[in-house]
N, CA, C and O atoms as a Maestro MAE file, in Angstrom:
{
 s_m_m2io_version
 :::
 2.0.0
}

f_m_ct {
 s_m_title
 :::
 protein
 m_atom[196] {
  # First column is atom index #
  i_m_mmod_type
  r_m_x_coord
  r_m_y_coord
  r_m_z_coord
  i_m_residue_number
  s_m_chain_name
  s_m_pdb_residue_name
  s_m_pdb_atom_name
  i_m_atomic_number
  :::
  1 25 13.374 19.300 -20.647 1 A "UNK " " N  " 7
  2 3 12.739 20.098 -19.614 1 A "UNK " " CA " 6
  3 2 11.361 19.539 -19.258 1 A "UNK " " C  " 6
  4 15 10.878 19.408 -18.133 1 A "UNK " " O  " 8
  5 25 10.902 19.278 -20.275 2 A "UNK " " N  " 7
  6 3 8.903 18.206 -19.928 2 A "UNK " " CA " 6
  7 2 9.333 17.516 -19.507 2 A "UNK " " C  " 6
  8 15 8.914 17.708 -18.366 2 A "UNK " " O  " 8
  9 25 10.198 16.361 -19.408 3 A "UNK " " N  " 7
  10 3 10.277 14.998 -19.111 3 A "UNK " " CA " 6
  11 2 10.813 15.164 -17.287 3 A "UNK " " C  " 6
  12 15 10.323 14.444 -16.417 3 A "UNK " " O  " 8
  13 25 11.981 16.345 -16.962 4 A "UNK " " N  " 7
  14 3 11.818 16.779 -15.562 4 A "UNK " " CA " 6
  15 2 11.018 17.149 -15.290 4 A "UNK " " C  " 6
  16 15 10.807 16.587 -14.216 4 A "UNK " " O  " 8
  17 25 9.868 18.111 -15.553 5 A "UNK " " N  " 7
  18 3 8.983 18.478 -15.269 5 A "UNK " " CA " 6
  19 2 7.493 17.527 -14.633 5 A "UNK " " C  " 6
  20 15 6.667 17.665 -13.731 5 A "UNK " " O  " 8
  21 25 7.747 16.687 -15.565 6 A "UNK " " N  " 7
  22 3 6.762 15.025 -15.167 6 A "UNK " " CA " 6
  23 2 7.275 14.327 -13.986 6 A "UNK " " C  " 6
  24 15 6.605 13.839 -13.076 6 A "UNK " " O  " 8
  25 25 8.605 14.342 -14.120 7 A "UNK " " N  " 7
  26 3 9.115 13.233 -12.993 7 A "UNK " " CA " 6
  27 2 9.097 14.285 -11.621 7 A "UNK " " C  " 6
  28 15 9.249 13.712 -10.542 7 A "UNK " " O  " 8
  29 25 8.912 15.860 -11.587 8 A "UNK " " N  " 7
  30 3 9.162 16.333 -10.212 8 A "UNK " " CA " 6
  31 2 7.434 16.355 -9.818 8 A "UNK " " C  " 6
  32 15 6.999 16.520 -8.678 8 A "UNK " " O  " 8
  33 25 6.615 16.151 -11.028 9 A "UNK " " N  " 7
  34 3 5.270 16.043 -10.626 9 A "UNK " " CA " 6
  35 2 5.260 14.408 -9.973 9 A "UNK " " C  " 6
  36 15 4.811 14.282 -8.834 9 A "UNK " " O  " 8
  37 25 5.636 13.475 -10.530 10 A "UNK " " N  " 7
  38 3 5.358 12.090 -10.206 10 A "UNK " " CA " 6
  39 2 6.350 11.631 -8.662 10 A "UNK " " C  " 6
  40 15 6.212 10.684 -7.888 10 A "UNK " " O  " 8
  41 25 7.108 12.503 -8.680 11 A "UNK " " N  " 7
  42 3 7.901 12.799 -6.934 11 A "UNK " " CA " 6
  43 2 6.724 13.187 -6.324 11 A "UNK " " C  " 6
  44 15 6.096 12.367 -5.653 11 A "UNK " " O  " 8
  45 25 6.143 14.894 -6.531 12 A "UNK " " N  " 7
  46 3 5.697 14.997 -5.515 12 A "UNK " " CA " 6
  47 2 4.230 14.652 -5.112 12 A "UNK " " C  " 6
  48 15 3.619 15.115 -4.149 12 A "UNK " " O  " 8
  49 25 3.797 13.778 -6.002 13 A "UNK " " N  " 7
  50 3 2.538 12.982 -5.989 13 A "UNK " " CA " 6
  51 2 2.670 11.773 -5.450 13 A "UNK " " C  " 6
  52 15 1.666 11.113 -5.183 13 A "UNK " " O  " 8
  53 25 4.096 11.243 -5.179 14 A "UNK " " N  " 7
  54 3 4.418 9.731 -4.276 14 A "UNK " " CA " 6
  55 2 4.238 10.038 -2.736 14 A "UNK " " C  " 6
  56 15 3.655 9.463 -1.817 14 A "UNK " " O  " 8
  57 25 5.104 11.367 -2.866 15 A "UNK " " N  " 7
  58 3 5.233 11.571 -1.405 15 A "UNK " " CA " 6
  59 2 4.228 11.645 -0.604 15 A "UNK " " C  " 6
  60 15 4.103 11.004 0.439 15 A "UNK " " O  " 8
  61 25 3.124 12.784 -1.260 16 A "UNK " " N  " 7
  62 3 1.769 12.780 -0.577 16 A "UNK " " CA " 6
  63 2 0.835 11.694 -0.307 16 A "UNK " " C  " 6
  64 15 0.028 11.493 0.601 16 A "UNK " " O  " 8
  65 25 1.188 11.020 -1.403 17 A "UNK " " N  " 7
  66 3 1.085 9.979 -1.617 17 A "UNK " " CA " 6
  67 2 0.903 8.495 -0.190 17 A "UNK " " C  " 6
  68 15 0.082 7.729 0.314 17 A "UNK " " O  " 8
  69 25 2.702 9.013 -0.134 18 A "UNK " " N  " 7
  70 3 2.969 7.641 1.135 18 A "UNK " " CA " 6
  71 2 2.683 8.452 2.695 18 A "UNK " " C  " 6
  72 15 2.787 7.860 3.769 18 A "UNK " " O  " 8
  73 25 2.199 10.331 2.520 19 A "UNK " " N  " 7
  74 3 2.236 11.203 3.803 19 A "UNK " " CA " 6
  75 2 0.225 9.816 4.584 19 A "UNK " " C  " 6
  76 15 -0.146 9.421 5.689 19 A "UNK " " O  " 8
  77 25 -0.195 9.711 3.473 20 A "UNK " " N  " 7
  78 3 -1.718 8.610 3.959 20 A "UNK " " CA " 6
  79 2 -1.378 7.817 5.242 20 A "UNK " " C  " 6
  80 15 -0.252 7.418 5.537 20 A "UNK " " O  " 8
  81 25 -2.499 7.647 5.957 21 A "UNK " " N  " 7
  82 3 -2.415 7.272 7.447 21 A "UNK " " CA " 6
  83 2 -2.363 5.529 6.539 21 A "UNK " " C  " 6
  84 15 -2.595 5.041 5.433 21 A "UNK " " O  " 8
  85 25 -1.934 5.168 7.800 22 A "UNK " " N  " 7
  86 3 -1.370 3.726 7.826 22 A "UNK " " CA " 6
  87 2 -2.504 3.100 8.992 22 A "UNK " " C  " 6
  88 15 -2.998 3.605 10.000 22 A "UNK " " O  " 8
  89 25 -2.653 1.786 8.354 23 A "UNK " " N  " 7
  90 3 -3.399 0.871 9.643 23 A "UNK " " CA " 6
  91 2 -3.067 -0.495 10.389 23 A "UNK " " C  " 6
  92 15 -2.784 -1.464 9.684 23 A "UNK " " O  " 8
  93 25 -3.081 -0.608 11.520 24 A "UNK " " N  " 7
  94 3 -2.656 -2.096 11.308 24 A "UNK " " CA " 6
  95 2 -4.389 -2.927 11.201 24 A "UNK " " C  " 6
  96 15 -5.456 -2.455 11.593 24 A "UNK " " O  " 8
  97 25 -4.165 -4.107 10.615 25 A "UNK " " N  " 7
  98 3 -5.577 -4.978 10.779 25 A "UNK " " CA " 6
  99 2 -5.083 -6.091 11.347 25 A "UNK " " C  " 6
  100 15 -4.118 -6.679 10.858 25 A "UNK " " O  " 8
  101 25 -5.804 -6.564 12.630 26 A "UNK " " N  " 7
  102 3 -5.082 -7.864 13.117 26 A "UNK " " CA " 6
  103 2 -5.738 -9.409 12.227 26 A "UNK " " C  " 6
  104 15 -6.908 -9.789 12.254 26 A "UNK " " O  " 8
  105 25 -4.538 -10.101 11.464 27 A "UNK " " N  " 7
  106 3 -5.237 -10.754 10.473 27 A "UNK " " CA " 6
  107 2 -5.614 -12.038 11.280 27 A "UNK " " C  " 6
  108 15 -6.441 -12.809 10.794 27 A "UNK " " O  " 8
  109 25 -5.069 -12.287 12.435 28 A "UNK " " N  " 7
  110 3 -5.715 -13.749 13.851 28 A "UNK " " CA " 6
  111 2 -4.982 -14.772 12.702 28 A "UNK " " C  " 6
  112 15 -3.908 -14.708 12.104 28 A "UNK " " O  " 8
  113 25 -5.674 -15.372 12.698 29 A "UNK " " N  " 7
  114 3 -5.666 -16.968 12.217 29 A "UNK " " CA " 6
  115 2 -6.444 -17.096 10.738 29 A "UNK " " C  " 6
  116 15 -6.750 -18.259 10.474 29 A "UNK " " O  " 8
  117 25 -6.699 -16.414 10.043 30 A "UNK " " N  " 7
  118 3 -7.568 -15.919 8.643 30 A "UNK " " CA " 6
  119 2 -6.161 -16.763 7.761 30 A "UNK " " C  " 6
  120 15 -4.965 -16.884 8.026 30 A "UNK " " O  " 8
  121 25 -6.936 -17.174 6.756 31 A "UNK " " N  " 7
  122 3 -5.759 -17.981 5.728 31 A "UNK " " CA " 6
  123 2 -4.702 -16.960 5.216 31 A "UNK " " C  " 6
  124 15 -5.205 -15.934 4.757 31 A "UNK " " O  " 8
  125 25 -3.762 -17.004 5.203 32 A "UNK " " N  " 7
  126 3 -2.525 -16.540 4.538 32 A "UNK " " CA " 6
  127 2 -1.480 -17.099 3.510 32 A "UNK " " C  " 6
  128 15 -1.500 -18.328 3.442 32 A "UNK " " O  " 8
  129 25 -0.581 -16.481 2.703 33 A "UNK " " N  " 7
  130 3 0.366 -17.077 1.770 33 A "UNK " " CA " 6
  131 2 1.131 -16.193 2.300 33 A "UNK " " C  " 6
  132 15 0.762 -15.062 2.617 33 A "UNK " " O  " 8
  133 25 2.347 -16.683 2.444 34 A "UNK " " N  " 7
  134 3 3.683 -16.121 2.414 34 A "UNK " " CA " 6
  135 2 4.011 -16.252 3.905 34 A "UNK " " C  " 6
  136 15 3.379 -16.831 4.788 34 A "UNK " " O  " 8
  137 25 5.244 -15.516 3.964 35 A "UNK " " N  " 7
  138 3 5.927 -15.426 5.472 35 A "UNK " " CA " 6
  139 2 5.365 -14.726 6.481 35 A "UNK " " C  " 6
  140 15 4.722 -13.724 6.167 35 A "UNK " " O  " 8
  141 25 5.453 -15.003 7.556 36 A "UNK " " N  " 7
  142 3 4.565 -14.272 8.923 36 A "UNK " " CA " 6
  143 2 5.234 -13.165 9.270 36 A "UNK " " C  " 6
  144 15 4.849 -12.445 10.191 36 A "UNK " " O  " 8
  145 25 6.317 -12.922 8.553 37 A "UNK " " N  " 7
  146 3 7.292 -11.800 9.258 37 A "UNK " " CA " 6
  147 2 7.156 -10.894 7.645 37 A "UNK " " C  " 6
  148 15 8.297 -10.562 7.324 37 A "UNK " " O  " 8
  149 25 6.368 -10.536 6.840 38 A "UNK " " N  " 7
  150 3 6.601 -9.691 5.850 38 A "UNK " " CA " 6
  151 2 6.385 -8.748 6.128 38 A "UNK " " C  " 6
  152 15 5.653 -8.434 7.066 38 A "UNK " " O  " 8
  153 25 7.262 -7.635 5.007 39 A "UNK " " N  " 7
  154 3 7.074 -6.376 5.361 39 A "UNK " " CA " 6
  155 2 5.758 -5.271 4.692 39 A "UNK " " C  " 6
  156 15 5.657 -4.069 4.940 39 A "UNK " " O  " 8
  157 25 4.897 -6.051 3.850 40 A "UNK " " N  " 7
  158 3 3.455 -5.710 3.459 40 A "UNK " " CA " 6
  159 2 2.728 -6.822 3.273 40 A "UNK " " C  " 6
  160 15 3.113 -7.795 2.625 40 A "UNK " " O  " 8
  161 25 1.412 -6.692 3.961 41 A "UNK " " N  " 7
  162 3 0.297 -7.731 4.127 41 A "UNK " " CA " 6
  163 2 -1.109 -6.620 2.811 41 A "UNK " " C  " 6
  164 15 -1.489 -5.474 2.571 41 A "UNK " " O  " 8
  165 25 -1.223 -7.400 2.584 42 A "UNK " " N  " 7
  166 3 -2.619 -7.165 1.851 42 A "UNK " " CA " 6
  167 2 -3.579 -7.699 1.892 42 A "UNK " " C  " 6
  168 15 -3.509 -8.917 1.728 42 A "UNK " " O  " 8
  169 25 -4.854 -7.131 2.111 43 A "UNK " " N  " 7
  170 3 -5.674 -7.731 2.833 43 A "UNK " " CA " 6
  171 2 -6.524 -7.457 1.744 43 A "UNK " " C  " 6
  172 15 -6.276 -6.499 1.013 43 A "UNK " " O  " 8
  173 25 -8.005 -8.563 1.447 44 A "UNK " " N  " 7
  174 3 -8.665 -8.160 0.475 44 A "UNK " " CA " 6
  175 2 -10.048 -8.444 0.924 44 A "UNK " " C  " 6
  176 15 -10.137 -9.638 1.209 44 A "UNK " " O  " 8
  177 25 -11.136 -7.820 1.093 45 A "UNK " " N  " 7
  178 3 -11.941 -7.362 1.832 45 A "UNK " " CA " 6
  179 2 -12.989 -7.526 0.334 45 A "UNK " " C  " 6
  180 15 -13.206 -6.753 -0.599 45 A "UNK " " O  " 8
  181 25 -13.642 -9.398 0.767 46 A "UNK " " N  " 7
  182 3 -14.929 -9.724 -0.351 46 A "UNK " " CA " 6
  183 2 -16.116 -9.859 0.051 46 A "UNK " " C  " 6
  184 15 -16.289 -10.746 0.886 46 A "UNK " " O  " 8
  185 25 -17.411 -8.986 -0.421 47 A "UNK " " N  " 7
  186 3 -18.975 -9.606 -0.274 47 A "UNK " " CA " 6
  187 2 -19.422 -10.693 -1.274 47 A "UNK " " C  " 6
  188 15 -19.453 -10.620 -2.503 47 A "UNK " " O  " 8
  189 25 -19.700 -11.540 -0.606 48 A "UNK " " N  " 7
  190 3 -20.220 -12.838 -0.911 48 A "UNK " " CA " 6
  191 2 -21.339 -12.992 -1.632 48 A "UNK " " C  " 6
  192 15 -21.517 -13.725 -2.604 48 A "UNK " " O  " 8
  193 25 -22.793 -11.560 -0.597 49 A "UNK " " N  " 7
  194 3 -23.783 -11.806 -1.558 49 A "UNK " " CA " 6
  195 2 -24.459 -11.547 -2.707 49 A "UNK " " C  " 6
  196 15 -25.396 -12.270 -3.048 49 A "UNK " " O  " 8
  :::
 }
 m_bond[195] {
  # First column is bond index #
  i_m_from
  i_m_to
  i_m_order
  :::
  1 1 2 1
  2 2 3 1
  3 3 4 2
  4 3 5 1
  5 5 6 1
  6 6 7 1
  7 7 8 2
  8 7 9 1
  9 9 10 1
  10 10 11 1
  11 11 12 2
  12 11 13 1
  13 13 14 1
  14 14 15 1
  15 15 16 2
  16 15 17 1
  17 17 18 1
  18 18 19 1
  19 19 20 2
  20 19 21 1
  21 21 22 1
  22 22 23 1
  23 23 24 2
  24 23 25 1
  25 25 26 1
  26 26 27 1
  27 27 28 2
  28 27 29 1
  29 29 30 1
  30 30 31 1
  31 31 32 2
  32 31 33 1
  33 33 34 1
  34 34 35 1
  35 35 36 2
  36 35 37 1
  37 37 38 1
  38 38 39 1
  39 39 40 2
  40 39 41 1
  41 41 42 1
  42 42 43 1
  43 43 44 2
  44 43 45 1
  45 45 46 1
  46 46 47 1
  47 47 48 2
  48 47 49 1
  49 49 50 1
  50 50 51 1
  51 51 52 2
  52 51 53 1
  53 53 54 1
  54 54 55 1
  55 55 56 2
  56 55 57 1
  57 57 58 1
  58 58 59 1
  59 59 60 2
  60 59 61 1
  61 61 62 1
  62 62 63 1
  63 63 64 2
  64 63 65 1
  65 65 66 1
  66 66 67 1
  67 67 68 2
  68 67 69 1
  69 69 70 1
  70 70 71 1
  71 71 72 2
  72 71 73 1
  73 73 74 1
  74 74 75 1
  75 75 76 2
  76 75 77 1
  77 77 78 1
  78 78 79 1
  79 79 80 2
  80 79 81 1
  81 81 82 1
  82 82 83 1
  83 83 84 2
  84 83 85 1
  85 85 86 1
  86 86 87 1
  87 87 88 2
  88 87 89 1
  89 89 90 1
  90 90 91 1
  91 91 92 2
  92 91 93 1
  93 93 94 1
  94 94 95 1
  95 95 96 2
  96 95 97 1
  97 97 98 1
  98 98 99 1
  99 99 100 2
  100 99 101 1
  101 101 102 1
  102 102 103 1
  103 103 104 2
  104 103 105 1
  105 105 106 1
  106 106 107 1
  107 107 108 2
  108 107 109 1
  109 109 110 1
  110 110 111 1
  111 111 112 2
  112 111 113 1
  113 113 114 1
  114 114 115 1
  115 115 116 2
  116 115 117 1
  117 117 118 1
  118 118 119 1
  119 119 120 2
  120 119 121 1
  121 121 122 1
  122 122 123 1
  123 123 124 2
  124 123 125 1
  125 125 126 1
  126 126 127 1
  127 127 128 2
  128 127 129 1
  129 129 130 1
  130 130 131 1
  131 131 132 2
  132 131 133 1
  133 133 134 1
  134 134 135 1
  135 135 136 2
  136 135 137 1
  137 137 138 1
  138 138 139 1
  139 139 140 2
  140 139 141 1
  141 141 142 1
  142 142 143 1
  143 143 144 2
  144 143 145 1
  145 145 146 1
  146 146 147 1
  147 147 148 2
  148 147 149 1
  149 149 150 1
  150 150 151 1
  151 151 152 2
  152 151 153 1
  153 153 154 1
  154 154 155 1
  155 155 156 2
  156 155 157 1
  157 157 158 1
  158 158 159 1
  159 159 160 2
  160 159 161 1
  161 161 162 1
  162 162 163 1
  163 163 164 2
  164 163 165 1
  165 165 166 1
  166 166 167 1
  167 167 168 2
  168 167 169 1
  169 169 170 1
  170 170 171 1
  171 171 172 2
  172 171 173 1
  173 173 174 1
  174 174 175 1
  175 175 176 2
  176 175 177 1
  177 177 178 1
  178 178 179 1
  179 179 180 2
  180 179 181 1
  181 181 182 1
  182 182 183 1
  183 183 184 2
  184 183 185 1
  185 185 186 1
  186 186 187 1
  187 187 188 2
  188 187 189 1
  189 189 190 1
  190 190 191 1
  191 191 192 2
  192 191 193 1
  193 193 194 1
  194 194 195 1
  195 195 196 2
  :::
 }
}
């Protein structure tokens, strides 16, 4: 009964989870790895100074 109890908490903490606004960022010509057609880009956003 705990162990359902965890997993209907860890359901409904995904969902709200994935309910988060979405963005697009246009990545131009910025260096990339992988395919141009993927279905998640990650973008990593560094200060230098």
């Amino acid at each position: 009964m705990k162990k359902l109890m965890i997993l209907l908490l860890l359901l409904v903490a995904a969902v709200s989870y994935a309910a988060e606004k979405r963005f697009v960022v246009p990545v131009g010509d910025s260096p990339s790895y992988g395919p141009d057609n993927a279905l998640v880009t990650v973008i990593e956003f560094i200060d230098f100074q």
